[in-house]
N, CA, C and O atoms as a GROMACS GRO file, in nm:
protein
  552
    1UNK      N    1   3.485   1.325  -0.427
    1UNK     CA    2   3.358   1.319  -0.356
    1UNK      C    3   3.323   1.174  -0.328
    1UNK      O    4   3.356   1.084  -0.406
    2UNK      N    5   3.257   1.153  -0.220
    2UNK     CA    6   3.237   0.992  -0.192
    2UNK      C    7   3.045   1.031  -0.122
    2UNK      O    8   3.022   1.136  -0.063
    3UNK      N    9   2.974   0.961  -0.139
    3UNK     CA   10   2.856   0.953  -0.112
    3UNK      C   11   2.850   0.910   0.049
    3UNK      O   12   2.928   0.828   0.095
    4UNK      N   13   2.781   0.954   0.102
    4UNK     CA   14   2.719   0.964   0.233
    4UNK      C   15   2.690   0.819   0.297
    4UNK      O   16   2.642   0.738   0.218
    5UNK      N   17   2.708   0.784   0.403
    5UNK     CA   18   2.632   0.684   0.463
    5UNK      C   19   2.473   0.669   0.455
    5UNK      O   20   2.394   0.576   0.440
    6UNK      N   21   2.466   0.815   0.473
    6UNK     CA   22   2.345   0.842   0.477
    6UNK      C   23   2.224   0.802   0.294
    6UNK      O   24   2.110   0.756   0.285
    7UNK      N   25   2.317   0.845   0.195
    7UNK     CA   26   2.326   0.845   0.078
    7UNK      C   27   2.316   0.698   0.008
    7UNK      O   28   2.252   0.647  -0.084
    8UNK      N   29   2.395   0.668   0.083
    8UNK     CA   30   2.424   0.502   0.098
    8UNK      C   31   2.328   0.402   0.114
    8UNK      O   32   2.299   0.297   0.058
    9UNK      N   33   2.287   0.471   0.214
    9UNK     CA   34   2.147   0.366   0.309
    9UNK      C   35   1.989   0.409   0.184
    9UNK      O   36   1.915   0.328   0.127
   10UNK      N   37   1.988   0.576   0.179
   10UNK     CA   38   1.890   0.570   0.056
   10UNK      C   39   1.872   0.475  -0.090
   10UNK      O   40   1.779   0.434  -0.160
   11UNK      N   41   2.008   0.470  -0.086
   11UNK     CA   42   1.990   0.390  -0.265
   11UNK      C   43   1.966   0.205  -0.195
   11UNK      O   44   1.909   0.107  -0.245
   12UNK      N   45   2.024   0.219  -0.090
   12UNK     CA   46   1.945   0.091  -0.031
   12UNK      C   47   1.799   0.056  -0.062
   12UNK      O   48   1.748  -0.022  -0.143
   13UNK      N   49   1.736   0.160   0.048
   13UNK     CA   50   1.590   0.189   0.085
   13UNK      C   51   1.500   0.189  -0.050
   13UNK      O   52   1.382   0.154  -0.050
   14UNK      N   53   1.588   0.246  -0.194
   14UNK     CA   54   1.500   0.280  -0.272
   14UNK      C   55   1.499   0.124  -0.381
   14UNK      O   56   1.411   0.077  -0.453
   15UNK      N   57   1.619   0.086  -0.354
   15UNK     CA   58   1.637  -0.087  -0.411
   15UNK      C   59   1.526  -0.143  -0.347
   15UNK      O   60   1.431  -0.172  -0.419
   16UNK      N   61   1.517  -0.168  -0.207
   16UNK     CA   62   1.447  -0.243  -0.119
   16UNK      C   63   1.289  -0.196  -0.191
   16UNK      O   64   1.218  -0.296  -0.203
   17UNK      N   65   1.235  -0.097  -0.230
   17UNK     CA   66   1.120  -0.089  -0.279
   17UNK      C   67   1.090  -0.131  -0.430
   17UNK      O   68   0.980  -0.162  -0.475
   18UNK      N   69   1.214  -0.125  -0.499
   18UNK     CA   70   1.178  -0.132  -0.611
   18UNK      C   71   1.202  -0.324  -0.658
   18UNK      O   72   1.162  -0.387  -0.755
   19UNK      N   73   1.268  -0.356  -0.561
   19UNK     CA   74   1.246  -0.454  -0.572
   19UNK      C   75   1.120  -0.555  -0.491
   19UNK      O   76   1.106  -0.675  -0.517
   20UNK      N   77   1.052  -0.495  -0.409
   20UNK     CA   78   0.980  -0.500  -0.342
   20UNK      C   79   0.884  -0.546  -0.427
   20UNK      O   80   0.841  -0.660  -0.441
   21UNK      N   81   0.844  -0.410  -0.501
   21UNK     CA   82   0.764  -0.396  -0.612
   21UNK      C   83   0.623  -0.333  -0.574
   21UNK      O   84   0.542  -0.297  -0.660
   22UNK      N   85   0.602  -0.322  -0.432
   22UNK     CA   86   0.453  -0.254  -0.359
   22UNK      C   87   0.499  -0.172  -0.234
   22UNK      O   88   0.616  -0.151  -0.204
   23UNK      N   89   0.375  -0.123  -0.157
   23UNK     CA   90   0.382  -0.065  -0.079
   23UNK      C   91   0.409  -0.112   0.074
   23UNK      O   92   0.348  -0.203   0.132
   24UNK      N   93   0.527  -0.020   0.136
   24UNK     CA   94   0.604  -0.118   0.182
   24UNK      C   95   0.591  -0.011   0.372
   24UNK      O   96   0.577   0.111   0.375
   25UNK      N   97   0.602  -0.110   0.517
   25UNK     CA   98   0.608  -0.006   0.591
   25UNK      C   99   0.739   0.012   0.608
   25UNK      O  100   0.820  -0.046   0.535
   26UNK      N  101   0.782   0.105   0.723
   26UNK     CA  102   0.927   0.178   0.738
   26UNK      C  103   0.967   0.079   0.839
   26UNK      O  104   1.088   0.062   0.859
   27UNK      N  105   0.842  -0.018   0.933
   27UNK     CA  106   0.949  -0.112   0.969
   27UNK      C  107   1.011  -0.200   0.898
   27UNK      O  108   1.131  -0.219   0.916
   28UNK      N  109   0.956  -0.253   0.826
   28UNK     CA  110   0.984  -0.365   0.746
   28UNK      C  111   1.079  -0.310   0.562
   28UNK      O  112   1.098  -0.371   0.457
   29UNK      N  113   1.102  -0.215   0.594
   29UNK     CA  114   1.191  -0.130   0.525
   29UNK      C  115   1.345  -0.140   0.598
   29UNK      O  116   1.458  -0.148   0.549
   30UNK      N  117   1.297  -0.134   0.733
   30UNK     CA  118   1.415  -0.083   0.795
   30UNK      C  119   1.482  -0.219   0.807
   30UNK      O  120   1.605  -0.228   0.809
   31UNK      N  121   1.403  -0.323   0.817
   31UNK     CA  122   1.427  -0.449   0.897
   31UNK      C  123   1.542  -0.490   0.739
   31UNK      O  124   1.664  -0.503   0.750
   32UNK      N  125   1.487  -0.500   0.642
   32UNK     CA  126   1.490  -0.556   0.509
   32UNK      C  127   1.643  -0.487   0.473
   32UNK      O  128   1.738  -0.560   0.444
   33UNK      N  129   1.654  -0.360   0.479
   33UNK     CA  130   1.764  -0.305   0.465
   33UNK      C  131   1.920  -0.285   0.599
   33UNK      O  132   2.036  -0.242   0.599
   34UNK      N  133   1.822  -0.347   0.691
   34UNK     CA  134   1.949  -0.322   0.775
   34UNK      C  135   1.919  -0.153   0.831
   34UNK      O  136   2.007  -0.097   0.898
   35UNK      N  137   1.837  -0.108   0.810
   35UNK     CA  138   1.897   0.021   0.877
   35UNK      C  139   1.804   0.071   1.000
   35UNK      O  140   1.689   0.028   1.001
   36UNK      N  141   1.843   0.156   1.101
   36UNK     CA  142   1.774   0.170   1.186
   36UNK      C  143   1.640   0.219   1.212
   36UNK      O  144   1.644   0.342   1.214
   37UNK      N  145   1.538   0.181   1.229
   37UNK     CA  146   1.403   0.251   1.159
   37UNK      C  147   1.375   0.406   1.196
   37UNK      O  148   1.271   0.458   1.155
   38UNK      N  149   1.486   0.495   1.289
   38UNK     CA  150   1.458   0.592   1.297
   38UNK      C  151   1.569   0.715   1.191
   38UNK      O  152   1.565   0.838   1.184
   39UNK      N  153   1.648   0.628   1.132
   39UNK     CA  154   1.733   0.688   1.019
   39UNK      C  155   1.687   0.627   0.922
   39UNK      O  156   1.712   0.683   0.815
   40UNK      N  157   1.606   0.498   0.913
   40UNK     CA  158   1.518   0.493   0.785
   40UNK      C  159   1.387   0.588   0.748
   40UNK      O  160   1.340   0.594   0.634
   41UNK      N  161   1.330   0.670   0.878
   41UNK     CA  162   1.207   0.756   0.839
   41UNK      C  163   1.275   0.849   0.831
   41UNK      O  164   1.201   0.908   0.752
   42UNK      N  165   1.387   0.941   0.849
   42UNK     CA  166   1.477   1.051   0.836
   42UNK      C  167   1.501   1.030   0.677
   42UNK      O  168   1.458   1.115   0.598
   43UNK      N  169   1.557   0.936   0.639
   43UNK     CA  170   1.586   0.942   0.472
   43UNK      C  171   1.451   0.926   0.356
   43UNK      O  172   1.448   0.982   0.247
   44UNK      N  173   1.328   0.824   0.418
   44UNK     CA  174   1.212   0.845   0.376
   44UNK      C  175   1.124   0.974   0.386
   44UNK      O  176   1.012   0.988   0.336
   45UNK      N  177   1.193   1.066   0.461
   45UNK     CA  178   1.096   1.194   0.515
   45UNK      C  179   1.184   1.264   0.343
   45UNK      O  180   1.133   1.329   0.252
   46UNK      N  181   1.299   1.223   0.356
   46UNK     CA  182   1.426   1.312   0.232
   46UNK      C  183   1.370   1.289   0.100
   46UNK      O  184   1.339   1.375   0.017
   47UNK      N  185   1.359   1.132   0.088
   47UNK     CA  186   1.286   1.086  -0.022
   47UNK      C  187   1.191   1.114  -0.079
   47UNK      O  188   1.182   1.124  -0.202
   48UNK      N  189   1.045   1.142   0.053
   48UNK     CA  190   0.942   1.189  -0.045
   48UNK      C  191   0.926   1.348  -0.060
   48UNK      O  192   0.840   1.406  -0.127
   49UNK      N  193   1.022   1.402   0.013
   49UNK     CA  194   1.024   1.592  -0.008
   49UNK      C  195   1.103   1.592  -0.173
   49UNK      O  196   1.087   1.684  -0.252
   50UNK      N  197   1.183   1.478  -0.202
   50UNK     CA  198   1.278   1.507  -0.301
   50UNK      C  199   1.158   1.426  -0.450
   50UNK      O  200   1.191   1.403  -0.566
   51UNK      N  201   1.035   1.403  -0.389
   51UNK     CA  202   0.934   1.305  -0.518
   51UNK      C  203   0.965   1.164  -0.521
   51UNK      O  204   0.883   1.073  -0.534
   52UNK      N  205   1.099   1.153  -0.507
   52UNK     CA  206   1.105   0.990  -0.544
   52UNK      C  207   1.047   0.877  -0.477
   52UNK      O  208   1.061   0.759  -0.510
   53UNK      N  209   0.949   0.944  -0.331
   53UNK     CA  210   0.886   0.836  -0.295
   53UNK      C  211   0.796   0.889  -0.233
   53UNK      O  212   0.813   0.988  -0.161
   54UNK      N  213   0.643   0.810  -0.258
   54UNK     CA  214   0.510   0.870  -0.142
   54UNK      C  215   0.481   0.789  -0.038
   54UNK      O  216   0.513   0.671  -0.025
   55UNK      N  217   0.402   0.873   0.056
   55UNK     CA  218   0.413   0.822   0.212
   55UNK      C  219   0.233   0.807   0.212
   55UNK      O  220   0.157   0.885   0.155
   56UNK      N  221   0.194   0.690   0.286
   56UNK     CA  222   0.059   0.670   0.262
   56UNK      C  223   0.011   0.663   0.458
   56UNK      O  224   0.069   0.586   0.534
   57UNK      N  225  -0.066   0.731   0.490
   57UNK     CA  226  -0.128   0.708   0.656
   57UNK      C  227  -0.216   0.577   0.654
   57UNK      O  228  -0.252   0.517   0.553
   58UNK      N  229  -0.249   0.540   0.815
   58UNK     CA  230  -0.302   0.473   0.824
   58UNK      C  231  -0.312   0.333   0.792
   58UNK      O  232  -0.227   0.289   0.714
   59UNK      N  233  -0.416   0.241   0.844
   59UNK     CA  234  -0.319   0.136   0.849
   59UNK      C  235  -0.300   0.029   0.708
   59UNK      O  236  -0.255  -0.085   0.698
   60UNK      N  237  -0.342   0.098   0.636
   60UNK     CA  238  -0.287   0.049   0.477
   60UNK      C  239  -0.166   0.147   0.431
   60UNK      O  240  -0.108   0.118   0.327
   61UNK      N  241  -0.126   0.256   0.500
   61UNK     CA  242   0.009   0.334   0.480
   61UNK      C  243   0.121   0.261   0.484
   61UNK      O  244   0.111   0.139   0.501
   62UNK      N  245   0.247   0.323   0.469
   62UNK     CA  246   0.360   0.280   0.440
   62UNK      C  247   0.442   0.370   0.307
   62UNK      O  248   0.400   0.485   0.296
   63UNK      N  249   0.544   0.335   0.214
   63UNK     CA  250   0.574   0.357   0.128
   63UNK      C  251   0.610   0.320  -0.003
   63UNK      O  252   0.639   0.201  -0.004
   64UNK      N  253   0.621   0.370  -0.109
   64UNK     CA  254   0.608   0.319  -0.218
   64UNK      C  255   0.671   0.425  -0.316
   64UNK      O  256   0.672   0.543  -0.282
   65UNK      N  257   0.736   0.377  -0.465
   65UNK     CA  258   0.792   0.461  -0.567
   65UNK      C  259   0.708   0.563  -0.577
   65UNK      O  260   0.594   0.534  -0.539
   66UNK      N  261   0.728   0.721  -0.631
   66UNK     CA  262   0.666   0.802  -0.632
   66UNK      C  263   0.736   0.802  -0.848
   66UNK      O  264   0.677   0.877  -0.926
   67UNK      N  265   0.842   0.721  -0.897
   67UNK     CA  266   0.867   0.696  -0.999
   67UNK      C  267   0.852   0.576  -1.051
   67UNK      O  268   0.801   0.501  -0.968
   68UNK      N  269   0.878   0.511  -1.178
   68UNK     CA  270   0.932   0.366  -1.210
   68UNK      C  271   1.002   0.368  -1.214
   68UNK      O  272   1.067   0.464  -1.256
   69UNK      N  273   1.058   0.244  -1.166
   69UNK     CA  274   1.218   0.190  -1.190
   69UNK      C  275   1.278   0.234  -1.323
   69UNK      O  276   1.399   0.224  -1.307
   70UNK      N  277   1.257   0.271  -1.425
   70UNK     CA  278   1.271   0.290  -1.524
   70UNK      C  279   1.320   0.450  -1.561
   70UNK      O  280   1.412   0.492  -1.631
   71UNK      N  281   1.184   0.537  -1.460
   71UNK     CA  282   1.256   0.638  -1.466
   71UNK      C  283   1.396   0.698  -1.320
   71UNK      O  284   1.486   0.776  -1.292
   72UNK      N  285   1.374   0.668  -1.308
   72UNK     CA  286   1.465   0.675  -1.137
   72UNK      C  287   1.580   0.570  -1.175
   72UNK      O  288   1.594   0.451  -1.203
   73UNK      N  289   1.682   0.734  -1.156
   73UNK     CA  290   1.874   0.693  -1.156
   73UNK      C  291   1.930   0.696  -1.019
   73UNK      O  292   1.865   0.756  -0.933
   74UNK      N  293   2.026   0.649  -0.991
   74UNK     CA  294   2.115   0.632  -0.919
   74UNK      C  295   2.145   0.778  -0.854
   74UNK      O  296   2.158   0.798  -0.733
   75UNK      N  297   2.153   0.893  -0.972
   75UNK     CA  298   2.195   1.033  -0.946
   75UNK      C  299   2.070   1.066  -0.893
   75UNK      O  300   2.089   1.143  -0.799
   76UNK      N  301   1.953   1.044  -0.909
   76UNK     CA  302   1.825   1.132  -0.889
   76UNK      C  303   1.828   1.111  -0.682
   76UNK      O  304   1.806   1.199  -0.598
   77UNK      N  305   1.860   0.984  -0.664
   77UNK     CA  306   1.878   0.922  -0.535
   77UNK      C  307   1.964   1.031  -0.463
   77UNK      O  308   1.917   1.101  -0.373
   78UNK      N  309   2.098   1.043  -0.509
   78UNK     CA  310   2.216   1.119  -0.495
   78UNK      C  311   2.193   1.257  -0.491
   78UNK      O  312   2.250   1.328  -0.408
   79UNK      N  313   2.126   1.294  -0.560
   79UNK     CA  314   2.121   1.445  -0.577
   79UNK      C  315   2.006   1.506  -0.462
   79UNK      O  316   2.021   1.608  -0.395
   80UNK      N  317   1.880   1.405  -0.459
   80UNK     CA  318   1.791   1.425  -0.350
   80UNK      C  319   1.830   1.460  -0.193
   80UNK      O  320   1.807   1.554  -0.117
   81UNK      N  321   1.915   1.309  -0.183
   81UNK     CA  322   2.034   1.339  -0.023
   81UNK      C  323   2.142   1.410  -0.016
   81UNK      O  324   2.194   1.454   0.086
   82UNK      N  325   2.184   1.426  -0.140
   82UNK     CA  326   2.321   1.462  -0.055
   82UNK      C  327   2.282   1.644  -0.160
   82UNK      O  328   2.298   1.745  -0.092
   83UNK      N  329   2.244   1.659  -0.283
   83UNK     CA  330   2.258   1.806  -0.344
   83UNK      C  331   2.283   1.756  -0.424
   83UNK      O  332   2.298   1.634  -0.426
   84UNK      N  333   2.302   1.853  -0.545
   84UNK     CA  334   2.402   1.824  -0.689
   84UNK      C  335   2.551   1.768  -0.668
   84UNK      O  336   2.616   1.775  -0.564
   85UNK      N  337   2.588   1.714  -0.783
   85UNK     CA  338   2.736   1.649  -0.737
   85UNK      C  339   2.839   1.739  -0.804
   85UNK      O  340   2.829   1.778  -0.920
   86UNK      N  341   2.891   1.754  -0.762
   86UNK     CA  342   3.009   1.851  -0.760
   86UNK      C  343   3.122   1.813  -0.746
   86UNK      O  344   3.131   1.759  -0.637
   87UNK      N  345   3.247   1.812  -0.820
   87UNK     CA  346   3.338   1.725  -0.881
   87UNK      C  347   3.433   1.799  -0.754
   87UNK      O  348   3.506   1.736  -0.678
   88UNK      N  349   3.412   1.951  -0.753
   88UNK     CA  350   3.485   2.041  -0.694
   88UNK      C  351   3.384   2.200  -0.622
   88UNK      O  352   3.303   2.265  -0.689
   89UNK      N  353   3.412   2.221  -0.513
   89UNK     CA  354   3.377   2.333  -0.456
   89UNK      C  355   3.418   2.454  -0.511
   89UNK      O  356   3.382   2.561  -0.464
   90UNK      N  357   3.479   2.445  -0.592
   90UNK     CA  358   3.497   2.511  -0.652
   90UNK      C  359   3.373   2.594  -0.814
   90UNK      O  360   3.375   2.698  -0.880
   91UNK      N  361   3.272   2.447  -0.809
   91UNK     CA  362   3.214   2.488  -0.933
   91UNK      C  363   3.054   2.530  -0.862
   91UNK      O  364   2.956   2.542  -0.935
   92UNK      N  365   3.047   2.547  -0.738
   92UNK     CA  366   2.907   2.623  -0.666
   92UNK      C  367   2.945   2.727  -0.719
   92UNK      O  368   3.049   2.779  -0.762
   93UNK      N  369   2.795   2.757  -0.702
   93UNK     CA  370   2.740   2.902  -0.779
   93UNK      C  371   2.793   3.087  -0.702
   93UNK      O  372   2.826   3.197  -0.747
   94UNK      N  373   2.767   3.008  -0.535
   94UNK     CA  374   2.833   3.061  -0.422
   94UNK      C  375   2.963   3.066  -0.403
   94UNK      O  376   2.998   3.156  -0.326
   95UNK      N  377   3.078   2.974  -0.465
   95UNK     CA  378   3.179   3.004  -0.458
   95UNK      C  379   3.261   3.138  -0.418
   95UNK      O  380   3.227   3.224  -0.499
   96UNK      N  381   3.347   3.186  -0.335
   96UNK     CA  382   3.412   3.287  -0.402
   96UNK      C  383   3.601   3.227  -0.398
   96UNK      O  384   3.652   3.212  -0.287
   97UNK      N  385   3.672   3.202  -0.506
   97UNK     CA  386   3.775   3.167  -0.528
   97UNK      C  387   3.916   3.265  -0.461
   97UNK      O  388   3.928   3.386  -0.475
   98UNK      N  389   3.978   3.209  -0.416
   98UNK     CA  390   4.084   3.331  -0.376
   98UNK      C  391   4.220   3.317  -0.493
   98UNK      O  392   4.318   3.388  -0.470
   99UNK      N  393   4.223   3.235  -0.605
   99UNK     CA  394   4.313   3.185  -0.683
   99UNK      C  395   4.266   3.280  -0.777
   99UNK      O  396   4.362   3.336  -0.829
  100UNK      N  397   4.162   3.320  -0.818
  100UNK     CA  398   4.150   3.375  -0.958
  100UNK      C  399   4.073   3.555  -0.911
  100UNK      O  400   4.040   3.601  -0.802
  101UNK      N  401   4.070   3.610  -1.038
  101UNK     CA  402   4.011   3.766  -1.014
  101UNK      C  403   3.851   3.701  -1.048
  101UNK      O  404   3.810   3.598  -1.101
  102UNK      N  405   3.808   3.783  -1.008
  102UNK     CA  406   3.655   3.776  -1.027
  102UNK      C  407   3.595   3.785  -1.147
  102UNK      O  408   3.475   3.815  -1.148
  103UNK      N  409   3.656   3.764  -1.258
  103UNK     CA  410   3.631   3.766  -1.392
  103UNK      C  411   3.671   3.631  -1.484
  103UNK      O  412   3.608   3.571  -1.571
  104UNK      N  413   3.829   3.606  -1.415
  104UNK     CA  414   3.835   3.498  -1.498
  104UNK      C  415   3.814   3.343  -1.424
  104UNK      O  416   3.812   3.343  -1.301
  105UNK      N  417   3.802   3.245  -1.479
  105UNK     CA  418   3.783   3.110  -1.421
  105UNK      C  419   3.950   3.029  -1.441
  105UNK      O  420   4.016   3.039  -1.544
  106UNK      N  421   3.986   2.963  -1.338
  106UNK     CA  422   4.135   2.925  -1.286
  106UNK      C  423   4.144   2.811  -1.404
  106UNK      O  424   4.035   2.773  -1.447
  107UNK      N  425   4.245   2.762  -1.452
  107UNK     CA  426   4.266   2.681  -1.591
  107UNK      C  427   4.226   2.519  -1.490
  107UNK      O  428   4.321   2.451  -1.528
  108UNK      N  429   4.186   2.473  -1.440
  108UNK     CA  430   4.137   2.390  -1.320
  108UNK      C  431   3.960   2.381  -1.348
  108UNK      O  432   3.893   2.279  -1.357
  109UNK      N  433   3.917   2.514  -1.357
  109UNK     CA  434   3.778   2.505  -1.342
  109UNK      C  435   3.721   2.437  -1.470
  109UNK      O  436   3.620   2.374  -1.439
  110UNK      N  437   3.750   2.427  -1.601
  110UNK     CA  438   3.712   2.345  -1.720
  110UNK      C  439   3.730   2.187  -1.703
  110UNK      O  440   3.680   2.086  -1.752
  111UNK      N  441   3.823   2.219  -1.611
  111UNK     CA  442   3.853   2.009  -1.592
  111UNK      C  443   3.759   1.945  -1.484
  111UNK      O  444   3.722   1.830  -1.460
  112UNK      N  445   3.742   2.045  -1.440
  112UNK     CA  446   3.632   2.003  -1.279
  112UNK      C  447   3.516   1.996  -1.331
  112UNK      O  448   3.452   1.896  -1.296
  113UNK      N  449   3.452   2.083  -1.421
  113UNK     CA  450   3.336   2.095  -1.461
  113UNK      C  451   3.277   1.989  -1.555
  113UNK      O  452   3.161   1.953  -1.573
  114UNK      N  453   3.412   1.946  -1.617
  114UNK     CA  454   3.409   1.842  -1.740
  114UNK      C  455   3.350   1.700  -1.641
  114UNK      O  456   3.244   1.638  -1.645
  115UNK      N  457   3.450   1.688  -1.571
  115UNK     CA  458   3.396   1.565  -1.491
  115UNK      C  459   3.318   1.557  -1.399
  115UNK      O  460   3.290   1.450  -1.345
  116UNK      N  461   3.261   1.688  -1.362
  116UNK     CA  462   3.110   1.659  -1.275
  116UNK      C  463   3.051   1.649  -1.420
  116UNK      O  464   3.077   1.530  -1.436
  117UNK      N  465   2.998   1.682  -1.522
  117UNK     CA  466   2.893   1.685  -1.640
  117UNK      C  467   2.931   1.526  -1.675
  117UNK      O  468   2.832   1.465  -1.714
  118UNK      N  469   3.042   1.453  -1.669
  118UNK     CA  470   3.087   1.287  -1.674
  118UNK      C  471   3.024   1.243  -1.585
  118UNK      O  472   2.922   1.181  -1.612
  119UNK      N  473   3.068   1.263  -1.436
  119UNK     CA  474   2.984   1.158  -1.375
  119UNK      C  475   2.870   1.205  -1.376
  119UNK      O  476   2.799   1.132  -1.446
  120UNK      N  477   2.802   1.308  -1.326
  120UNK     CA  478   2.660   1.303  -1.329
  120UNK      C  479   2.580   1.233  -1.473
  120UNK      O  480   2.468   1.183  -1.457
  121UNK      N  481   2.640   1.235  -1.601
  121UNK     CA  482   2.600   1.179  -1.716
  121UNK      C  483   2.566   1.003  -1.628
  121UNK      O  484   2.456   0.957  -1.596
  122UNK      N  485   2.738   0.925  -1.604
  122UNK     CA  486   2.699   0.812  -1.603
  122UNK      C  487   2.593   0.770  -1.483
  122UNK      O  488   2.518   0.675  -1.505
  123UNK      N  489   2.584   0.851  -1.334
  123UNK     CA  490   2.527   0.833  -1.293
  123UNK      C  491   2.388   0.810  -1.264
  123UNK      O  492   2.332   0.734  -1.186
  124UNK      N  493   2.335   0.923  -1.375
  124UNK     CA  494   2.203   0.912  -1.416
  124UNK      C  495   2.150   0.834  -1.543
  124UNK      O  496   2.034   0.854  -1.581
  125UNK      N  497   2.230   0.749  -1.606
  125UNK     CA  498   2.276   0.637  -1.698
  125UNK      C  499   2.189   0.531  -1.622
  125UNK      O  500   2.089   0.483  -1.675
  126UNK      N  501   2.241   0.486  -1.463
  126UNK     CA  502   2.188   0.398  -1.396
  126UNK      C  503   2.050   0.412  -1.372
  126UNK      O  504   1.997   0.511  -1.323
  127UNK      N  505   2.001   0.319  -1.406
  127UNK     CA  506   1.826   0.284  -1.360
  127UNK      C  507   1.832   0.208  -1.312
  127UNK      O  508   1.912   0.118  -1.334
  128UNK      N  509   1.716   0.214  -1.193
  128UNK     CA  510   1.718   0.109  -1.070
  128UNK      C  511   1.646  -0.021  -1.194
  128UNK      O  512   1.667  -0.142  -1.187
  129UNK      N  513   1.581   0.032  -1.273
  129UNK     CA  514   1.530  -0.132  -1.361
  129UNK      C  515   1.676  -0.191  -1.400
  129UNK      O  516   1.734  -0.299  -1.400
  130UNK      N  517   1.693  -0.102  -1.421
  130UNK     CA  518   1.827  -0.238  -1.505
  130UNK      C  519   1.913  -0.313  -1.356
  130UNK      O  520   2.005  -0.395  -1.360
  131UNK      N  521   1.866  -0.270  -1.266
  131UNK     CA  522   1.937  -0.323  -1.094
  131UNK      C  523   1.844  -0.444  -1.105
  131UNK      O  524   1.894  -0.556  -1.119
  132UNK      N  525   1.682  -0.425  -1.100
  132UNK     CA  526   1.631  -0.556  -1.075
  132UNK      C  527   1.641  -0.672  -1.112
  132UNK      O  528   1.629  -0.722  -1.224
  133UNK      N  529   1.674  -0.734  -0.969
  133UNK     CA  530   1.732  -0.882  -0.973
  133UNK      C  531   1.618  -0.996  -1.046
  133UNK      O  532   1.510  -1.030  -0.998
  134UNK      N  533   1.673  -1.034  -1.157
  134UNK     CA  534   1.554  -1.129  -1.217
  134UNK      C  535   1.572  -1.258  -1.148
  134UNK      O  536   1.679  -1.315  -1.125
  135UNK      N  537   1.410  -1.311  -1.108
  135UNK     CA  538   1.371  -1.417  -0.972
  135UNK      C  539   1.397  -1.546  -1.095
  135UNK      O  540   1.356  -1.550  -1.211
  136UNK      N  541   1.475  -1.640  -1.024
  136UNK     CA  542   1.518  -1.739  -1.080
  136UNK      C  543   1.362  -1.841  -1.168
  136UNK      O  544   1.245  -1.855  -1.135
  137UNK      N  545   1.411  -1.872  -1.236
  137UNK     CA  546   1.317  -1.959  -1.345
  137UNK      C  547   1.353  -2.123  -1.297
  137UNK      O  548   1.470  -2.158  -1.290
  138UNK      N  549   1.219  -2.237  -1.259
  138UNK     CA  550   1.243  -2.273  -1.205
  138UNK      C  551   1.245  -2.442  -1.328
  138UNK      O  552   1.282  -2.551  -1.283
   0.00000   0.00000   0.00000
């Protein structure tokens, strides 16, 4: 599995705020991150349906953490855009396998499962606090 462009540009967007540290608009989101401001309100529309970020109107609006850096992982980002991570298509709930009977699970499915429950562990390990860049001491 490889993460999205799209996926990509979020853990951007959500750096760009948290290092920000306030409430921020989607141009100057977009500008800051490089990304286009109409695929930056497409992933901010993702963001705050998924909690990790609120949207404020008017002309003190813009956006801002809907978490702390502290609580907000790398996976929470990941899982918001793209779904749960899944090592293998094989381990959806929807699946239907043509390798195995409908009873038993293929000697494959324990190793797949092992390492989505791995990475999703380390992924959600990552906190955007431990990302923030400490501002030089002068």
């Amino acid at each position: 599995m490889h993460i999205t462009l799209e996926t990509d540009y979020a853990v951007r967007i959500i750096d760009c705020l948290v290092q920000n540290g306030r409430r921020m608009d989607a141009k100057t989101i977009s500008e800051k991150t490089e990304v286009t401001l109409r695929f930056s309100l497409k992933i901010l529309r993702k963001l705050v349906s998924g909690g990790l970020v609120k949207s404020f109107k008017g002309t003190q609006g813009g956006y801002e953490l809907a978490k702390t850096p502290e609580e907000l992982s790398l996976y929470d980002v990941i899982k918001t855009v793209q779904g749960p991570y899944l090592f293998s298509r094989c381990l959806a709930p929807d699946f239907n396998c043509n390798f195995t009977d409908k009873c038993a699970k293929c000697k494959f499915y324990a190793i797949y499962d092992q390492l989505t429950a791995e990475v999703v562990e380390k992924l959600s390990a990552v906190k955007f606090a431990d990302l923030i860049e400490k501002k030089q001491q002068p």
